[in-house]
Short mmCIF file of the C-alpha atoms (twelve columns), coordinates in Angstrom:
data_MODEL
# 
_entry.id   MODEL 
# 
loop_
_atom_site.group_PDB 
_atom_site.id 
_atom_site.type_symbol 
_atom_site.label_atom_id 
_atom_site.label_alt_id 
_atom_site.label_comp_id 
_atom_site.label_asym_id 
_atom_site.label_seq_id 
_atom_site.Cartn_x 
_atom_site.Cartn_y 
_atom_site.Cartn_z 
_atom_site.pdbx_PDB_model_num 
ATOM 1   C CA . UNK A 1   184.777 340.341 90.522  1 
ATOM 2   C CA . UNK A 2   183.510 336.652 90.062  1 
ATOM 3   C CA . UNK A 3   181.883 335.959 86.284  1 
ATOM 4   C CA . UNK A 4   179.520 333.326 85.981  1 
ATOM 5   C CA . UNK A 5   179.147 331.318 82.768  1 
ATOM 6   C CA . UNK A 6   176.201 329.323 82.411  1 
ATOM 7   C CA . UNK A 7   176.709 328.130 78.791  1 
ATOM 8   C CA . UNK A 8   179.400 326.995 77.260  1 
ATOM 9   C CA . UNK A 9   179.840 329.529 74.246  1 
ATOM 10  C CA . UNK A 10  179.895 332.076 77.256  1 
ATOM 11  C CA . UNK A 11  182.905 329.767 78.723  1 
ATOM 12  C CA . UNK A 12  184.268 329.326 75.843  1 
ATOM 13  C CA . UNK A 13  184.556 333.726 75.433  1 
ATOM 14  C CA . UNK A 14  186.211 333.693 78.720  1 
ATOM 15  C CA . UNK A 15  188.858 330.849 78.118  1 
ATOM 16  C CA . UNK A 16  189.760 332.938 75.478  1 
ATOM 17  C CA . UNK A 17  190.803 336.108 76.693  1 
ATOM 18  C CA . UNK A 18  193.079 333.578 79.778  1 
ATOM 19  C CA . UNK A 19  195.320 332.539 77.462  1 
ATOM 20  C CA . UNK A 20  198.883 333.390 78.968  1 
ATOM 21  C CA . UNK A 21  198.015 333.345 82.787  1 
ATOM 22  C CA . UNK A 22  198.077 330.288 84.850  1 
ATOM 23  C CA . UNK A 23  194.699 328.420 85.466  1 
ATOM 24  C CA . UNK A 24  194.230 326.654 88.609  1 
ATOM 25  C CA . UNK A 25  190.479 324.106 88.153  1 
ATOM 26  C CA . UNK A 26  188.299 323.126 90.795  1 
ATOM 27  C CA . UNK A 27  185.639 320.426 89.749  1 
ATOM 28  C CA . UNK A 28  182.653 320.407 92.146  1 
ATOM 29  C CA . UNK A 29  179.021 319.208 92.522  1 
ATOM 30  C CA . UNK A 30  178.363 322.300 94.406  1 
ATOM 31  C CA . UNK A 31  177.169 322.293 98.086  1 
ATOM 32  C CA . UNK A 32  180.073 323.771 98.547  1 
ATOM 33  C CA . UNK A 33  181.831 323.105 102.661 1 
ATOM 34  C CA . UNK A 34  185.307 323.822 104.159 1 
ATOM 35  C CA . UNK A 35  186.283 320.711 102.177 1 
ATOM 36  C CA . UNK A 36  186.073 322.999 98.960  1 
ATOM 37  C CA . UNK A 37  187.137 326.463 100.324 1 
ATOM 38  C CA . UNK A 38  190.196 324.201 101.206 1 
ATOM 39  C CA . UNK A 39  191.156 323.196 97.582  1 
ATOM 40  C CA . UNK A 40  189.793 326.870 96.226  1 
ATOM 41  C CA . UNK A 41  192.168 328.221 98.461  1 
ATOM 42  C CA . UNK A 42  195.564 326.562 97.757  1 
ATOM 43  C CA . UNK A 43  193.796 326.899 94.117  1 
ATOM 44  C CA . UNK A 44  194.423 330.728 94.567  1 
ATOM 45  C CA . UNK A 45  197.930 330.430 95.999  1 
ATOM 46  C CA . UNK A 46  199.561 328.700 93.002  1 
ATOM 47  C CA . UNK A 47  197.657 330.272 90.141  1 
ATOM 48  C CA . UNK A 48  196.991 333.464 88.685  1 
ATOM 49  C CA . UNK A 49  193.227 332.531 87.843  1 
ATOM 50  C CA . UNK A 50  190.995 330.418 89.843  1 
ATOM 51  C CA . UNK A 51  188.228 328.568 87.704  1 
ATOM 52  C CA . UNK A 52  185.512 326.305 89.639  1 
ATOM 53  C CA . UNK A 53  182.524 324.448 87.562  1 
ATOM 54  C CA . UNK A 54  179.730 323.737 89.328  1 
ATOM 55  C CA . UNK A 55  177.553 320.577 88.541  1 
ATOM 56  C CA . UNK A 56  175.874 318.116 89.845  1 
ATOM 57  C CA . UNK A 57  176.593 315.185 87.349  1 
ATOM 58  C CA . UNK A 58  174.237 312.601 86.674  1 
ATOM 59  C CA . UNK A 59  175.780 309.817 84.721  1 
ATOM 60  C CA . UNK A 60  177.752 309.117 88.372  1 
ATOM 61  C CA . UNK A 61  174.852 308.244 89.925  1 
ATOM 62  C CA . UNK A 62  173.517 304.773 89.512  1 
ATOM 63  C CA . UNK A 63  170.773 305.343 91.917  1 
ATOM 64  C CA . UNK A 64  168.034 308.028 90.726  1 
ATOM 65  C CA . UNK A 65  167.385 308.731 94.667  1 
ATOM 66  C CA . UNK A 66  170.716 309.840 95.145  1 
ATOM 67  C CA . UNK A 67  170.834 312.258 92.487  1 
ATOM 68  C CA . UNK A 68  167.371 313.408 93.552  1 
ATOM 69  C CA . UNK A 69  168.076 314.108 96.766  1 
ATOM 70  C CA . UNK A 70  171.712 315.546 96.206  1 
ATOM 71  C CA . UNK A 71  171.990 318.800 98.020  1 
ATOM 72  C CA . UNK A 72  172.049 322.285 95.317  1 
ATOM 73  C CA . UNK A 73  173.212 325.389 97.114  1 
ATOM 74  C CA . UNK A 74  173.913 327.760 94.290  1 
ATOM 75  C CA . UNK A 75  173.245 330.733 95.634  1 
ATOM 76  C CA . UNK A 76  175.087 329.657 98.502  1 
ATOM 77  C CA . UNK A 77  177.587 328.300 96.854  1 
ATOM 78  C CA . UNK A 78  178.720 331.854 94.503  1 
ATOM 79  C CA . UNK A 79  178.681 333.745 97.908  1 
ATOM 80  C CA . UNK A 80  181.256 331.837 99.500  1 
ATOM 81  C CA . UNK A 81  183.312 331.567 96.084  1 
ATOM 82  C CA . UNK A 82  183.512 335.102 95.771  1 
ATOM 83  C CA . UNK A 83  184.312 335.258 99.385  1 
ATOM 84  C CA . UNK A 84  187.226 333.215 98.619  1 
ATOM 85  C CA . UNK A 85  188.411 335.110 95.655  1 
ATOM 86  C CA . UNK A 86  187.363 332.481 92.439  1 
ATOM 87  C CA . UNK A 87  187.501 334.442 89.197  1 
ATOM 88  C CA . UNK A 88  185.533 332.208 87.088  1 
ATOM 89  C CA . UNK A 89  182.785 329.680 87.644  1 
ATOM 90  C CA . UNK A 90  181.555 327.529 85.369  1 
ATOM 91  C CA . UNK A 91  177.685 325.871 85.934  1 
ATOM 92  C CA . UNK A 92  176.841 324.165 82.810  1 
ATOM 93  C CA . UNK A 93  173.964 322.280 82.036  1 
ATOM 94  C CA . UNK A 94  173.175 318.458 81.887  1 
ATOM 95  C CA . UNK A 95  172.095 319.200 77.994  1 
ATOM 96  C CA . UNK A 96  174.910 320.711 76.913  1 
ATOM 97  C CA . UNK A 97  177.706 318.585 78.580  1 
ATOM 98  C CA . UNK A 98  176.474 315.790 77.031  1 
ATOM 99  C CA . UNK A 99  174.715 316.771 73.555  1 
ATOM 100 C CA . UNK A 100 174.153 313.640 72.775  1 
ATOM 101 C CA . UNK A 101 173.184 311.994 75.816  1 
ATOM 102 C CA . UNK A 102 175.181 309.414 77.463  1 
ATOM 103 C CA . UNK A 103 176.560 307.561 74.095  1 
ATOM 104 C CA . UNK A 104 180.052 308.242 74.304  1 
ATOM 105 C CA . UNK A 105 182.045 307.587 77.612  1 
ATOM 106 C CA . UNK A 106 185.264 306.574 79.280  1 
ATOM 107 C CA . UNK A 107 185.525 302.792 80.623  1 
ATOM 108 C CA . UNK A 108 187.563 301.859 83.754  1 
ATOM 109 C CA . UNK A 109 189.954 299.441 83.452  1 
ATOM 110 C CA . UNK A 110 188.633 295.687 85.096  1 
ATOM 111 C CA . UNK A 111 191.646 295.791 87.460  1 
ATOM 112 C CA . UNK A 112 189.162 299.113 88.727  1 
ATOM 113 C CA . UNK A 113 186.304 296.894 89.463  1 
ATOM 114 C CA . UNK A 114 186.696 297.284 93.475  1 
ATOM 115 C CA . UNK A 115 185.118 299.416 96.227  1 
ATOM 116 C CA . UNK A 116 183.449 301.903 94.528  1 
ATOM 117 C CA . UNK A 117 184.046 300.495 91.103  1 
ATOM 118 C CA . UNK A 118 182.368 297.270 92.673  1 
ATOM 119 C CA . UNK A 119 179.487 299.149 94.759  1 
ATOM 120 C CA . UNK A 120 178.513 301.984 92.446  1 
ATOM 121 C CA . UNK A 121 177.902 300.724 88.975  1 
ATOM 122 C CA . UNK A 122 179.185 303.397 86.334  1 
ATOM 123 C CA . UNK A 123 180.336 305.893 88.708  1 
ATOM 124 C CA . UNK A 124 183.721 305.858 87.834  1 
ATOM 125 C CA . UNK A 125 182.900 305.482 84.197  1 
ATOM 126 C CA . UNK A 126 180.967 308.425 84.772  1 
ATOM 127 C CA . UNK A 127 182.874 310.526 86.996  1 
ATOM 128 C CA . UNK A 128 186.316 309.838 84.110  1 
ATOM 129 C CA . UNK A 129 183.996 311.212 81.385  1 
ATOM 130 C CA . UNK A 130 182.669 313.896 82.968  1 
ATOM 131 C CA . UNK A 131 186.552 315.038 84.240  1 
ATOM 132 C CA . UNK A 132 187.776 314.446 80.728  1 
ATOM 133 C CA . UNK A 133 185.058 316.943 79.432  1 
ATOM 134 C CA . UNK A 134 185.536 319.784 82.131  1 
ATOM 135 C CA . UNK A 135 189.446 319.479 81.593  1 
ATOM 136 C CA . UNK A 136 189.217 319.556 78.281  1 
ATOM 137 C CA . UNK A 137 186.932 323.037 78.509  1 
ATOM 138 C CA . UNK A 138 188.746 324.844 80.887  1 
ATOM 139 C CA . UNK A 139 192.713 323.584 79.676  1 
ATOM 140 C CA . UNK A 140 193.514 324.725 83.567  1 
ATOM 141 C CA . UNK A 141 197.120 324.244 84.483  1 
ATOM 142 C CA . UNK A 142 196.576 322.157 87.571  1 
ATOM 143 C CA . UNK A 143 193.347 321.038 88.866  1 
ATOM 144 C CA . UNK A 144 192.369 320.073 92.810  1 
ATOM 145 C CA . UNK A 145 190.844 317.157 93.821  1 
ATOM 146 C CA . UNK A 146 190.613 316.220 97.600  1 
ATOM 147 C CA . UNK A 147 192.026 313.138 99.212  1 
ATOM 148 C CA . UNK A 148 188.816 311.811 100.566 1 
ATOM 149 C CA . UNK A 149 187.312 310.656 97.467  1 
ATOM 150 C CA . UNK A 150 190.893 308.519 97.102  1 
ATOM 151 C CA . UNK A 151 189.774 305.563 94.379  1 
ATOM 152 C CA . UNK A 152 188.534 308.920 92.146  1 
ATOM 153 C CA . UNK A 153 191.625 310.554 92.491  1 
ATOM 154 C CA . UNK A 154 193.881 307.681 91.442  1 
ATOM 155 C CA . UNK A 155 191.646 307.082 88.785  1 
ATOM 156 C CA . UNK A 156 191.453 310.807 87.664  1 
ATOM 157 C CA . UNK A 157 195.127 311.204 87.553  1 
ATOM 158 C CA . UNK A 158 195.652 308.154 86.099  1 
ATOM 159 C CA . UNK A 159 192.824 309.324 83.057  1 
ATOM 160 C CA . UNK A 160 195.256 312.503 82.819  1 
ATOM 161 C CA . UNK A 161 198.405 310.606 81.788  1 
ATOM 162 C CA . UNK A 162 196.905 307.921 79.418  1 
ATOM 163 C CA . UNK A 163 195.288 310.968 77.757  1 
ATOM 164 C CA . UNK A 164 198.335 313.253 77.703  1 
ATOM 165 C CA . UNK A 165 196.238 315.436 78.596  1 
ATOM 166 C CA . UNK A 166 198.334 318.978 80.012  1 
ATOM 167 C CA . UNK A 167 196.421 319.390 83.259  1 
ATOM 168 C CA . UNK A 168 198.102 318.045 86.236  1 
ATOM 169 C CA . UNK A 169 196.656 316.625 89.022  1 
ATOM 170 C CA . UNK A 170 197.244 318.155 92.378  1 
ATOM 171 C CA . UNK A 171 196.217 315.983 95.612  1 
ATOM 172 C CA . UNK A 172 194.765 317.860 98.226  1 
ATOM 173 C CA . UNK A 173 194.221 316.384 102.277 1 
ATOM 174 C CA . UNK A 174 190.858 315.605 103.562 1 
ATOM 175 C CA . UNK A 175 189.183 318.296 105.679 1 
ATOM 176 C CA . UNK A 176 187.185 316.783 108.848 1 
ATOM 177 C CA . UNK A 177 184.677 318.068 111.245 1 
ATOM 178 C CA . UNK A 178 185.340 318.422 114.648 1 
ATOM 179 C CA . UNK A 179 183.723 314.710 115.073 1 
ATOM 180 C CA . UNK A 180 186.820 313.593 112.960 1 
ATOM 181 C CA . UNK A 181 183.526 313.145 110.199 1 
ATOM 182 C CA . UNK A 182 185.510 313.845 106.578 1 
ATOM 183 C CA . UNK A 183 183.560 316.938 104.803 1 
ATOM 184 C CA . UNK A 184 181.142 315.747 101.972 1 
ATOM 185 C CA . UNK A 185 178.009 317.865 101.111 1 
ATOM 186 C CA . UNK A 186 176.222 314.459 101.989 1 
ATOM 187 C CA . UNK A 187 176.761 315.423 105.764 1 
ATOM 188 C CA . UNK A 188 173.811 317.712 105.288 1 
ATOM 189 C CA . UNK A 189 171.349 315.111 104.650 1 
ATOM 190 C CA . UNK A 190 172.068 313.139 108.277 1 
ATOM 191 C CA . UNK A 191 170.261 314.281 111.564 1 
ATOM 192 C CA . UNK A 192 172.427 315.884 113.721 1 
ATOM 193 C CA . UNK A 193 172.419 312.735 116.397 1 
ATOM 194 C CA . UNK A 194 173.996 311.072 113.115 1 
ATOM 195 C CA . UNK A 195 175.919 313.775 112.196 1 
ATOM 196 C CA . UNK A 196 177.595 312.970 115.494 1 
ATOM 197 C CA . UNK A 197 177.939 309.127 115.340 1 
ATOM 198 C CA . UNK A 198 179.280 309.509 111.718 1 
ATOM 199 C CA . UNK A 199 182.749 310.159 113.541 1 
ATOM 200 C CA . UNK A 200 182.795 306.745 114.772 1 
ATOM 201 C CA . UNK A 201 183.743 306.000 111.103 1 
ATOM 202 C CA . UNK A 202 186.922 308.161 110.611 1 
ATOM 203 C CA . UNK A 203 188.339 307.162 114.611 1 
ATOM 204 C CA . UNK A 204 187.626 302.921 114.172 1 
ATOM 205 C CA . UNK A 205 189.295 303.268 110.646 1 
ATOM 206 C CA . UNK A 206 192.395 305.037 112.546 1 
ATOM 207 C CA . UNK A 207 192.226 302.372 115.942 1 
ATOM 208 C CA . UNK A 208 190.877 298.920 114.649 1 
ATOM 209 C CA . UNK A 209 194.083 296.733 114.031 1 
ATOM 210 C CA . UNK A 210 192.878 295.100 110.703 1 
ATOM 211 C CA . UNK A 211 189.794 295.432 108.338 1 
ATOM 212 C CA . UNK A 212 188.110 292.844 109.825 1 
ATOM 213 C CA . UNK A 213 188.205 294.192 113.087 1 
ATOM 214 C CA . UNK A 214 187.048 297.835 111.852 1 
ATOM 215 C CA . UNK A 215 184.227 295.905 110.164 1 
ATOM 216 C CA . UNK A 216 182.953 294.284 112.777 1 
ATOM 217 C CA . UNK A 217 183.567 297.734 115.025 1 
ATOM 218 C CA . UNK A 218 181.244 299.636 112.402 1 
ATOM 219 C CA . UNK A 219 179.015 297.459 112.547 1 
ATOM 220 C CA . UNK A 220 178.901 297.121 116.023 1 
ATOM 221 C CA . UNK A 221 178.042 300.853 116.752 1 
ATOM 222 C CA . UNK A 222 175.125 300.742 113.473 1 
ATOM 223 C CA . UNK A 223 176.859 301.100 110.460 1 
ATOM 224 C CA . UNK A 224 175.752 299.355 107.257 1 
ATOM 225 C CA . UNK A 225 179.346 298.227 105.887 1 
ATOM 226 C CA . UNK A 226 179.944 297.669 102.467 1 
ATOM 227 C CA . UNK A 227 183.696 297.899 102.603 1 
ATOM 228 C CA . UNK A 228 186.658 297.973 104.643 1 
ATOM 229 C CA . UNK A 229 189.692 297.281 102.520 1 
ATOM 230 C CA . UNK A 230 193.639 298.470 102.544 1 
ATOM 231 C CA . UNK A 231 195.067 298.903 99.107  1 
ATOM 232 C CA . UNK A 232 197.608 302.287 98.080  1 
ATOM 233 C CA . UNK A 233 198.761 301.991 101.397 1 
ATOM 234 C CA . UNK A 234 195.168 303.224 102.608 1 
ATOM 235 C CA . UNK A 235 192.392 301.710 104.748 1 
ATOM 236 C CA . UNK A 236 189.395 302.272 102.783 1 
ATOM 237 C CA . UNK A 237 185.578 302.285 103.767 1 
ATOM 238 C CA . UNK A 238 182.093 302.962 102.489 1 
ATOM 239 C CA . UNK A 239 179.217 302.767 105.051 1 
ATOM 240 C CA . UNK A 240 175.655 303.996 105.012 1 
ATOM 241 C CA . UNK A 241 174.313 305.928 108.003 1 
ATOM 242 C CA . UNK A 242 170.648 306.985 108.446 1 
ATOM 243 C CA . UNK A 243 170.708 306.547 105.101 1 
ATOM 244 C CA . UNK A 244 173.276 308.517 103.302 1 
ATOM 245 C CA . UNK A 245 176.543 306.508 102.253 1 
ATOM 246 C CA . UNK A 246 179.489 307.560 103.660 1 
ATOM 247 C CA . UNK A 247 183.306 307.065 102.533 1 
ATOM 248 C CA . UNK A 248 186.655 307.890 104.001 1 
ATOM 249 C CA . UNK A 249 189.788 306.503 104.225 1 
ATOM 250 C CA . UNK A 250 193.177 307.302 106.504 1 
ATOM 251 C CA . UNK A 251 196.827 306.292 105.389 1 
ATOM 252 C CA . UNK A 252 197.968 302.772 106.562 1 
ATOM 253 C CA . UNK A 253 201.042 304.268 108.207 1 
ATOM 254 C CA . UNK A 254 198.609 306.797 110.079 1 
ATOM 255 C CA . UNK A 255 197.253 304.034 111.734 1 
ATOM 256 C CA . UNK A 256 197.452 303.135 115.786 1 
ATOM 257 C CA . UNK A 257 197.045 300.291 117.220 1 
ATOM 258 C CA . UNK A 258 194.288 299.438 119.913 1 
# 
C-alpha cells in the first residue's frame, strides 16, 4: 500500500524504518504522464523500494506565470503511482524545503551559462539545490531522471560527484507521443491543433542537416526559437508554441540527413 508523507518529520519516520533495503528516487513536479510511469517503472525493477517526491519547485522558475500556471494533478497523480506500485511518496511543502527562504543555494559553474543556463535565469541554480535537498532526505540508492531534460541531467549528475554524495544517477530515454512530441506535463497547457504541430519539433531536430537549417525549419512552420545548438553529442532546442516553451533534444548520431 502507497504511504504519503506530507511533512518532513513524517518522511523522516519512514526513512527510518528503510534502512537495509535498496531505495530507488524519483524527483517530480507532479502532473505525472507516461514520461514518469516510465522512470517509476524501471524504478521498481532495480530496487526493493520505490520513493517519488512530488513538488512543484519554485526557485526554478524565473517567470511567476510559469509557476502559476504549472499544471497540479495530485489526486491524479497518487492514483496512477499506486497503480504502478510506488511505496513511498513524498509531497513536501515550499515552507519547509526551504526554512529559510531562498538564502542558501547551489551556483552553476559559468562554463553552464548556455541554453537553459542562458534562457532561464536561476533555473539550474535552482533545480541543483532543490536535487541536493531531496537526495539528501531520501539517501535513495539510485535516482531516475529522464533524458529529455538533458542540460539538467548532466548537471544533476555532475552535482552528485562533486558532492560525493552516495546516490547515483541513472539516465533514463525520452518517452514521445505518437506526434514524435517528447512527454512534459507542459503538453497539457497547448490546444490540441498545437498539441499536433508540436511534433514538427522532435522530426526537424532528427531531418534538418545543421542547426541553422533546423532553425530556420522551426521557424518556418511557427515556432518561436530560442535555441538550436549541438553540444554532448546532442542537438538541442527550446521553442515556445502557443505559448508554452518546449525543449527536446535527439542524439547527433541519431540524426538523418534530408
Amino acid at each position: 500500500m502507497i504511504h504519503v508523507s506530507d511533512t518532513l518529520a513524517g518522511w523522516r519516520t519512514r526513512r527510518s524504518a528503510l534502512d537495509g533495503r535498496t531505495i530507488g528516487f524519483v524527483p517530480t513536479m507532479g502532473a505525472l504522464h507516461r514520461g514518469h510511469s516510465s522512470l517509476v517503472a524501471r524504478c521498481r525493477a532495480e530496487n526493493e523500494i520505490v520513493a517519488v517526491s512530488l513538488f512543484v519547485n519554485p526557485s526554478q522558475f524565473n517567470d511567476p506565470t510559469d509557476l502559476q500556471r504549472y499544471p497540479r494533478t495530485l489526486d491524479h497523480d497518487l492514483a496512477l503511482l499506486q497503480s504502478l506500485g510506488a511505496d513511498e511518496v513524498i509531497v513536501p511543502g515550499a515552507a519547509e524545503l526551504y526554512p529559510n527562504g531562498y538564502r542558501l543555494r547551489v551556483e552553476q559553474h559559468s562554463s553552464d551559462l548556455v541554453m537553459e543556463g542562458a534562457y532561464r535565469p536561476g533555473f539550474l541554480q535552482g533545480v541543483m539545490t532543490v536535487v541536493l535537498k531531496l537526495l539528501s532526505l531520501v539517501r535513495a540508492d539510485r535516482a531516475y531522471f529522464g533524458e529529455k531534460d538533458y542540460q539538467q541531467l548532466r548537471v544533476v549528475t555532475e552535482m552528485t560527484q562533486e558532492f560525493f554524495l552516495p546516490t547515483r544517477i541513472i539516465p533514463c530515454p525520452t518517452v514521445r507521443e505518437s506526434s514524435g512530441l517528447a512527454m512534459s506535463s507542459r503538453n497539457t497547457l497547448l490546444s490540441p491543433e498545437a498539441r499536433e504541430r508540436a511534433g514538427d519539433l522532435f522530426r526537424i531536430l532528427t531531418t534538418a542537416p545543421s542547426c541553422a537549417e533546423a532553425r530556420a525549419a522551426l521557424e518556418a512552420q511557427g515556432f518561436r526559437v530560442e535555441y538550436v545548438e549541438e553540444r554532448w553529442a546532442r542537438r538541442l532546442a527550446a521553442v515556445h508554441l502557443d505559448g508554452v516553451r518546449l525543449i527536446d533534444n535527439v542524439p547527433v548520431a541519431e540524426l538523418r540527413a534530408l
